[in-house]
Z-matrix of the N, CA and C atoms (Angstrom, degrees):
N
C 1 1.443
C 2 1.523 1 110.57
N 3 1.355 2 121.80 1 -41.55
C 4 1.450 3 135.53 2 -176.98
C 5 1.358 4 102.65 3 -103.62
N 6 0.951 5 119.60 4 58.57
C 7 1.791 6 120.35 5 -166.69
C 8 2.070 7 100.35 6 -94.12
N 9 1.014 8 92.55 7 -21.58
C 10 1.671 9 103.46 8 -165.61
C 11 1.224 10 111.77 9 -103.64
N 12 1.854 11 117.77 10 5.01
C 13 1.509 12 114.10 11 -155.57
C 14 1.633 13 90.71 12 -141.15
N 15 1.247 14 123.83 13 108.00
C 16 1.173 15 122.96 14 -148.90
C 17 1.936 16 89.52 15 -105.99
N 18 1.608 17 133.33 16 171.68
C 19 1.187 18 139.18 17 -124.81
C 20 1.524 19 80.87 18 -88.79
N 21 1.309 20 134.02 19 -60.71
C 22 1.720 21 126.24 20 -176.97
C 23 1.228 22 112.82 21 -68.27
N 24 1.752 23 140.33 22 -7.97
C 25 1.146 24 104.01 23 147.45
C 26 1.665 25 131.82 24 -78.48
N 27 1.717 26 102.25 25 -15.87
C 28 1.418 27 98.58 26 179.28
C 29 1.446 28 103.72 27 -78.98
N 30 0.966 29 133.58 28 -4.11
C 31 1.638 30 125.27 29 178.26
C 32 1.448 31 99.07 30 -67.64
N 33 1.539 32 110.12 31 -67.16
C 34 1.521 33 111.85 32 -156.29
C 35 1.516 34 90.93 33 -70.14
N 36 1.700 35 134.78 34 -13.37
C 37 1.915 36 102.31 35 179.13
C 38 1.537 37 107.63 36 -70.48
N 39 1.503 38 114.90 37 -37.45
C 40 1.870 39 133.13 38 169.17
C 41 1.437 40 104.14 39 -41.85
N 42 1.734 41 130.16 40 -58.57
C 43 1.059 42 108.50 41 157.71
C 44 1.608 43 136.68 42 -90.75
N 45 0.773 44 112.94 43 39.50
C 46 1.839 45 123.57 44 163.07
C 47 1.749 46 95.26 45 -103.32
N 48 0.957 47 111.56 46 -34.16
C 49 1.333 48 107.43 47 -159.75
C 50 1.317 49 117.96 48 -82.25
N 51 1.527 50 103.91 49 -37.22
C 52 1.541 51 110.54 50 162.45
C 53 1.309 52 116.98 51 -64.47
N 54 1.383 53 113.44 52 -33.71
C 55 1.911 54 123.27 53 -175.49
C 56 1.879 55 95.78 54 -68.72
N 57 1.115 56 113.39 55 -46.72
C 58 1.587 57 96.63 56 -178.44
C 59 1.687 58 113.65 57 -96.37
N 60 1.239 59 127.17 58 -13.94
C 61 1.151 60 130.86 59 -177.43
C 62 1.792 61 119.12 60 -75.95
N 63 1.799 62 101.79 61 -50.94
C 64 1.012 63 124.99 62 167.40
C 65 1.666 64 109.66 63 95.54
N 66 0.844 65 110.92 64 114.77
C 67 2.034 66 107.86 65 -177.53
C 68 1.116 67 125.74 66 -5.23
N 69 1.615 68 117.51 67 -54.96
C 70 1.587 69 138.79 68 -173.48
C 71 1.842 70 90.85 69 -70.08
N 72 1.073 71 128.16 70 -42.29
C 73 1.577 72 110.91 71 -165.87
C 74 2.117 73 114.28 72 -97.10
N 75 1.256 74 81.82 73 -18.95
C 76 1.678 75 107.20 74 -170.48
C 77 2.021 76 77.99 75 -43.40
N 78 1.284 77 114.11 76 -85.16
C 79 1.536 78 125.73 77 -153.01
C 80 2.170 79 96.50 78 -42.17
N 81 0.635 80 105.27 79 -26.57
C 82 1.559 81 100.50 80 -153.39
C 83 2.045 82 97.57 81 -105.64
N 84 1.318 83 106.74 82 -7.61
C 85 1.509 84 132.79 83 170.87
C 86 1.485 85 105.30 84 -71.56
N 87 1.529 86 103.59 85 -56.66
C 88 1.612 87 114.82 86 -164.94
C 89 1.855 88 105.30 87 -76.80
N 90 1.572 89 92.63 88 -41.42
C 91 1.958 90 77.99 89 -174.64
C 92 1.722 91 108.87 90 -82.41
N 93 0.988 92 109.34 91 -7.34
C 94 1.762 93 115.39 92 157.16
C 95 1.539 94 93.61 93 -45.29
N 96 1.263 95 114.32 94 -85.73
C 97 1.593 96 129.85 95 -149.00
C 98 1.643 97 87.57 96 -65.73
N 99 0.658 98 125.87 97 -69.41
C 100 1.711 99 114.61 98 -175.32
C 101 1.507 100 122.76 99 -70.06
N 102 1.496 101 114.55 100 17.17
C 103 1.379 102 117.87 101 154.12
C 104 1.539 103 111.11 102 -108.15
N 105 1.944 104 117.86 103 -20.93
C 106 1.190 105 101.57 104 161.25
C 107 1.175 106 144.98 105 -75.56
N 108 2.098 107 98.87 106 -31.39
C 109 1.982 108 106.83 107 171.67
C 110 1.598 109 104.16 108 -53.52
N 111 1.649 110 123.59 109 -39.75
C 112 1.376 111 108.47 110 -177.41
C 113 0.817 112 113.53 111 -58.28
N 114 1.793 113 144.35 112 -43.27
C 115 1.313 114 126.35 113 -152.00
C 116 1.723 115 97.51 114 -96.93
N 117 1.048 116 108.48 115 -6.48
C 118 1.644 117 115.43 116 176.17
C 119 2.078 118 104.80 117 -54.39
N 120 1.691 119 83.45 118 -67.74
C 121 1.559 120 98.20 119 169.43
C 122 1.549 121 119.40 120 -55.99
N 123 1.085 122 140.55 121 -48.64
C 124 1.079 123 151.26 122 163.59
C 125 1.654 124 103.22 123 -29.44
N 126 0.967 125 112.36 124 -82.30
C 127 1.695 126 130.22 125 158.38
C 128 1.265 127 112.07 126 -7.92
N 129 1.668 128 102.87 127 -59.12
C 130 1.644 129 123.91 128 -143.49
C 131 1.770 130 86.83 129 -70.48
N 132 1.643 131 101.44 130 -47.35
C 133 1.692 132 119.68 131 -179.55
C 134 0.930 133 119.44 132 -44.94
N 135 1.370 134 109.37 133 -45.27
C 136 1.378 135 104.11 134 -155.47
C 137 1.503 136 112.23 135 -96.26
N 138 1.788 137 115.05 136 -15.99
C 139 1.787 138 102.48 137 157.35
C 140 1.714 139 104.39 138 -79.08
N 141 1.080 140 140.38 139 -18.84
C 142 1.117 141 114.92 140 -179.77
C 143 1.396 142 99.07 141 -63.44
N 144 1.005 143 143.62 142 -64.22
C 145 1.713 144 143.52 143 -179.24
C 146 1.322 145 120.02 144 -39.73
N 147 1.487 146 106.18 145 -23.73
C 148 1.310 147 117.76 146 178.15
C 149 1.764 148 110.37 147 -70.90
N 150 1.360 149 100.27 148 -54.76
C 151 1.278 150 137.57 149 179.10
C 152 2.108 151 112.10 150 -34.98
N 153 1.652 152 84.49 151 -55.20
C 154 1.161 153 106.68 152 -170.51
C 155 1.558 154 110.25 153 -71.24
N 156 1.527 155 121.63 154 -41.86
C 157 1.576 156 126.69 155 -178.96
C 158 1.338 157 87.93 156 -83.94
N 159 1.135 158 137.90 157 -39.86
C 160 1.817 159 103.62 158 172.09
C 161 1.133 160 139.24 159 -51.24
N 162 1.575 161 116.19 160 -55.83
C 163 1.097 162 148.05 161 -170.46
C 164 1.554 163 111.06 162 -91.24
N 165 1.504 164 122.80 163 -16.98
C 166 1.420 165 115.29 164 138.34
C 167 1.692 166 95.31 165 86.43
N 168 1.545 167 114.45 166 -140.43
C 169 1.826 168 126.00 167 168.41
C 170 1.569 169 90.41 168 -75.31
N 171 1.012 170 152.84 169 -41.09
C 172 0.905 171 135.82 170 -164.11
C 173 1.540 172 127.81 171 -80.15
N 174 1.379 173 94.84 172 11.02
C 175 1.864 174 116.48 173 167.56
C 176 1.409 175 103.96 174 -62.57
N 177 1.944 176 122.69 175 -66.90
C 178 0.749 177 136.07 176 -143.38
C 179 1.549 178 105.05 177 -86.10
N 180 1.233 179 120.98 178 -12.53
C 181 1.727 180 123.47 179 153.39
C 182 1.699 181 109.72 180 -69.70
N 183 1.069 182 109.54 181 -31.03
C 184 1.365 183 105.27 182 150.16
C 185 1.609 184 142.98 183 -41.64
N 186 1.698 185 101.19 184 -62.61
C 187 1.071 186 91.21 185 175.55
C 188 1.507 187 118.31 186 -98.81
N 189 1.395 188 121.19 187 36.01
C 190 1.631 189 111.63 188 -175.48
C 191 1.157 190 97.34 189 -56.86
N 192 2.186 191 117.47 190 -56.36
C 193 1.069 192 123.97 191 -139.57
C 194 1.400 193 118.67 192 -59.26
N 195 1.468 194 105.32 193 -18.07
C 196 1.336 195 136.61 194 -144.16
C 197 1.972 196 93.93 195 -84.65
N 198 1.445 197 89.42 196 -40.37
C 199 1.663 198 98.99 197 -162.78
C 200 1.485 199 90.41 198 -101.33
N 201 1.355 200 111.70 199 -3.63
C 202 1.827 201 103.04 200 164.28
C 203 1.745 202 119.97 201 -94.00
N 204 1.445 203 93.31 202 -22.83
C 205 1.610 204 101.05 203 156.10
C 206 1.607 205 124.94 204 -70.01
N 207 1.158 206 115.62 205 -27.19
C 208 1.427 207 123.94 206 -174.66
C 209 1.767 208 108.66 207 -82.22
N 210 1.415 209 98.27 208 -36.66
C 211 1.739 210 84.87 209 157.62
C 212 1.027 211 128.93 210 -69.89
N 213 1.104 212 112.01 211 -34.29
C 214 2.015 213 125.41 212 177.38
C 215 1.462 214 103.14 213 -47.12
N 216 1.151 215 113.91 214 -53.22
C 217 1.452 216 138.41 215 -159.48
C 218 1.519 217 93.34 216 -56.07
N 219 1.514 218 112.13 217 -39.95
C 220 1.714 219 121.57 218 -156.91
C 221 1.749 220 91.00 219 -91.23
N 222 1.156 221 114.91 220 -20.66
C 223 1.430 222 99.39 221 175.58
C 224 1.444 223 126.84 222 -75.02
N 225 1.802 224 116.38 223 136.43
C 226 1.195 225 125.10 224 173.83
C 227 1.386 226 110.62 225 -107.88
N 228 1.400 227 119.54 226 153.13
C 229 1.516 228 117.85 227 178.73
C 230 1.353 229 121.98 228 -58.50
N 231 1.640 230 103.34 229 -17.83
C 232 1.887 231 111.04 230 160.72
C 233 1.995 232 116.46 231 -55.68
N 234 1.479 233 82.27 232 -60.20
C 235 1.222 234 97.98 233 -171.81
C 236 1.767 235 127.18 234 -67.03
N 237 1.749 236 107.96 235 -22.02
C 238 1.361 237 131.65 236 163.09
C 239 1.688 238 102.52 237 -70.84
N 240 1.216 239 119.84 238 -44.26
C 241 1.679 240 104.94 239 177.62
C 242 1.178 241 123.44 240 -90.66
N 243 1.144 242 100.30 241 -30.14
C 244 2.209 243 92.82 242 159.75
C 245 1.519 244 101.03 243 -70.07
N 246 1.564 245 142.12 244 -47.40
C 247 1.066 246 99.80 245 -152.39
C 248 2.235 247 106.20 246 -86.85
N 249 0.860 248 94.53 247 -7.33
C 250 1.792 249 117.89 248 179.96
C 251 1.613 250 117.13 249 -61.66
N 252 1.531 251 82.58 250 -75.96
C 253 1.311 252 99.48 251 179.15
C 254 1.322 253 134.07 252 -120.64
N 255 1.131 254 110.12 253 47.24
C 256 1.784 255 129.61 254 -165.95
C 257 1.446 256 95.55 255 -157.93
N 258 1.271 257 136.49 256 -14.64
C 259 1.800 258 135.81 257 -171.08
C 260 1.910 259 94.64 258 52.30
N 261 0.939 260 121.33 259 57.55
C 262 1.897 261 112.24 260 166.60
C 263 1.090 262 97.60 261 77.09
N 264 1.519 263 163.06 262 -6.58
C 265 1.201 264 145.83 263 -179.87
C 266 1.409 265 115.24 264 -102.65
N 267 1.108 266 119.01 265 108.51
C 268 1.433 267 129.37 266 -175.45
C 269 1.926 268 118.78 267 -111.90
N 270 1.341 269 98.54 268 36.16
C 271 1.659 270 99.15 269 -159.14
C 272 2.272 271 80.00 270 -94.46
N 273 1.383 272 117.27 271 -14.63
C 274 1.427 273 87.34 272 167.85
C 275 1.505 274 114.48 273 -89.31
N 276 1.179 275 145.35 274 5.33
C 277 1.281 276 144.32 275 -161.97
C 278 2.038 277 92.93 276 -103.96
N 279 1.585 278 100.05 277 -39.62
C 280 1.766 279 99.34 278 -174.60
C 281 1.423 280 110.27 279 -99.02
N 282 1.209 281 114.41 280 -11.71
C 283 1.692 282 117.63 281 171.86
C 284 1.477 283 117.11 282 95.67
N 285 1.843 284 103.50 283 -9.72
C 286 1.527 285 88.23 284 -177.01
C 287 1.401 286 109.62 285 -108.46
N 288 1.043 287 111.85 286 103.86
C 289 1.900 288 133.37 287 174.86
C 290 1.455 289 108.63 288 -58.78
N 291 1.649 290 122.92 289 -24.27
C 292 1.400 291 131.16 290 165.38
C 293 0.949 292 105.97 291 -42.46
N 294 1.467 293 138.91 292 -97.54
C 295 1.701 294 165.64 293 172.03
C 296 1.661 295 94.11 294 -4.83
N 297 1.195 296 94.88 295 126.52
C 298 1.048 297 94.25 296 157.66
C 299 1.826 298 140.46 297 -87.91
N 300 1.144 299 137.46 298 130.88
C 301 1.522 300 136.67 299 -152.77
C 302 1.657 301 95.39 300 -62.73
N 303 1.619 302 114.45 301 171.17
C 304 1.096 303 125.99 302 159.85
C 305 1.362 304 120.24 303 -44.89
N 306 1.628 305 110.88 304 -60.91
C 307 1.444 306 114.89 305 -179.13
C 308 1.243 307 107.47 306 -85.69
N 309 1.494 308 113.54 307 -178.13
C 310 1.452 309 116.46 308 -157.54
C 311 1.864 310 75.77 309 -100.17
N 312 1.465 311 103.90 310 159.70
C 313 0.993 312 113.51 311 159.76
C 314 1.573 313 152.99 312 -68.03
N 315 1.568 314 121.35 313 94.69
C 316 1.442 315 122.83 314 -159.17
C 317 1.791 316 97.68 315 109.28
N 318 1.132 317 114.48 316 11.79
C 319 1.548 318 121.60 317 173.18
C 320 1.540 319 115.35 318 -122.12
N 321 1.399 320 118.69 319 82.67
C 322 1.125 321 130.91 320 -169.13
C 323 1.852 322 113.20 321 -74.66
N 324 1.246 323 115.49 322 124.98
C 325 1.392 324 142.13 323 -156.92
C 326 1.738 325 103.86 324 -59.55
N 327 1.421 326 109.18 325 -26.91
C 328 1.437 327 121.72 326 175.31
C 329 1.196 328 126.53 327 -62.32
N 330 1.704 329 110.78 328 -30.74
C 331 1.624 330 119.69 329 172.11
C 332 1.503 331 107.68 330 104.52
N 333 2.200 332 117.24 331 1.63
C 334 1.016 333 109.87 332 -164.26
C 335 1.489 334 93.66 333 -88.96
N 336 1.545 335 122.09 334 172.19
C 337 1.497 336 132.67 335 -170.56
C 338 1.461 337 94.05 336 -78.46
N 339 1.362 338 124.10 337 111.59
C 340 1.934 339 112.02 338 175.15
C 341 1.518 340 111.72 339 -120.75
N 342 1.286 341 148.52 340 115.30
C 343 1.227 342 128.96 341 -159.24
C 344 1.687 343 107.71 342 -95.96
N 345 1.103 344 92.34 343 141.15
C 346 1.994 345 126.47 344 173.13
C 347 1.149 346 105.53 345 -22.00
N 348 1.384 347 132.46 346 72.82
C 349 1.755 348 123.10 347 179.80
C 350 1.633 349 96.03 348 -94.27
N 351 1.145 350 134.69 349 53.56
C 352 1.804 351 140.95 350 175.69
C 353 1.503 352 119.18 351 -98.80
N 354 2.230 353 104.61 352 -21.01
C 355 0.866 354 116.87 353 156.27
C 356 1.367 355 131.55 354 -109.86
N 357 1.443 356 121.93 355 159.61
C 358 1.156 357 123.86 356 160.34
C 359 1.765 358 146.61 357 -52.91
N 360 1.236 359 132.26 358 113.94
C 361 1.352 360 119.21 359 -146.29
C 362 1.834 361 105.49 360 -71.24
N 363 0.719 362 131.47 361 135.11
C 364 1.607 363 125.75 362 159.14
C 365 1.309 364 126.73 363 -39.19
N 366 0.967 365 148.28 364 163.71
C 367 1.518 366 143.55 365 -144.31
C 368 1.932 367 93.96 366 -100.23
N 369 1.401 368 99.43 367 -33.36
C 370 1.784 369 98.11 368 -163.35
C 371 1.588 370 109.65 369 -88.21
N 372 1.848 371 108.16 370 -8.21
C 373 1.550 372 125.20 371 -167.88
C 374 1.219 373 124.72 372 -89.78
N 375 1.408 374 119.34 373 127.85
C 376 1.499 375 117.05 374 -166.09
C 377 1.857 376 101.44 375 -79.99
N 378 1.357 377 104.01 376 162.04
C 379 1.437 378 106.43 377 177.76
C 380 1.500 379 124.66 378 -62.86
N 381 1.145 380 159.69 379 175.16
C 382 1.182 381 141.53 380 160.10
C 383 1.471 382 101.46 381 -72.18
N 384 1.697 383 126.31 382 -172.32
C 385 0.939 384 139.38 383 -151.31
C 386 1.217 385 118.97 384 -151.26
N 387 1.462 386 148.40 385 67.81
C 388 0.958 387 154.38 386 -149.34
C 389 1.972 388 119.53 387 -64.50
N 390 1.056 389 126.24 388 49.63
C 391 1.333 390 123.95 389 -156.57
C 392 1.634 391 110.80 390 -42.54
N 393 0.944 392 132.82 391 -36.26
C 394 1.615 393 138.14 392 150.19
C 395 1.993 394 129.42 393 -20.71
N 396 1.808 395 80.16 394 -36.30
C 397 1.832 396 91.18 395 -166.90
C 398 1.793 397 100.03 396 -105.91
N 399 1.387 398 110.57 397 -16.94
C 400 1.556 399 103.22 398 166.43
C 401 1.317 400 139.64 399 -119.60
């Protein structure tokens, strides 16, 4: 709830609040505000429940989009180009080429057929052939 309000700004709102509230009103200030966020939530609960016996299975087509926005939300332009355009391997963006990547190597995350270039070709062996790139 206080995710954005770090320990010295909530000090100085505690003391603003006592400076304009005054001791005698401060106590009877605070269970105001924390009897309204409850019934706020309470509220908030009780149409989602509402929501839900109406709308039945067809709630939860509801909220895919919701939980498809919330990944979006989690994406960074780091994390959009490794996972895009890098297939999960991000050892050039952090420098360590040691580590090994998520996927196995020459196993592209897309599901397309990519062949194993990890080895060296034999002297008598033609290259593979990418039918995609010509």
């Amino acid at each position: 709830m206080f995710g954005n309000i770090g320990w010295g700004e909530f000090l100085v709102l505690i003391v603003a609040a006592l400076v304009v509230l005054g001791p005698e009103r401060l106590p009877g200030a605070v269970s105001w505000v924390a009897k309204s966020l409850r019934q706020v939530r309470d509220y908030a609960t009780g149409a989602r429940d509402q929501l839900e016996q109406e709308f039945g299975p067809e709630f939860d087509d509801l909220r895919q989009p919701l939980s498809e926005l919330n990944q979006l939300r989690g994406m960074t332009p780091r994390a959009v180009i490794t996972k895009h355009l890098l297939d999960g391997d991000d050892s050039i963006l952090t420098g360590n080429f040691d580590k090994p990547s998520s996927a196995a190597p020459g196993t592209p995350t897309n599901g397309a057929a990519r062949p194993n270039l990890s080895k060296p070709l034999a002297p008598d062996e033609m290259p593979p052939i990418d039918p995609d790139a010509t």
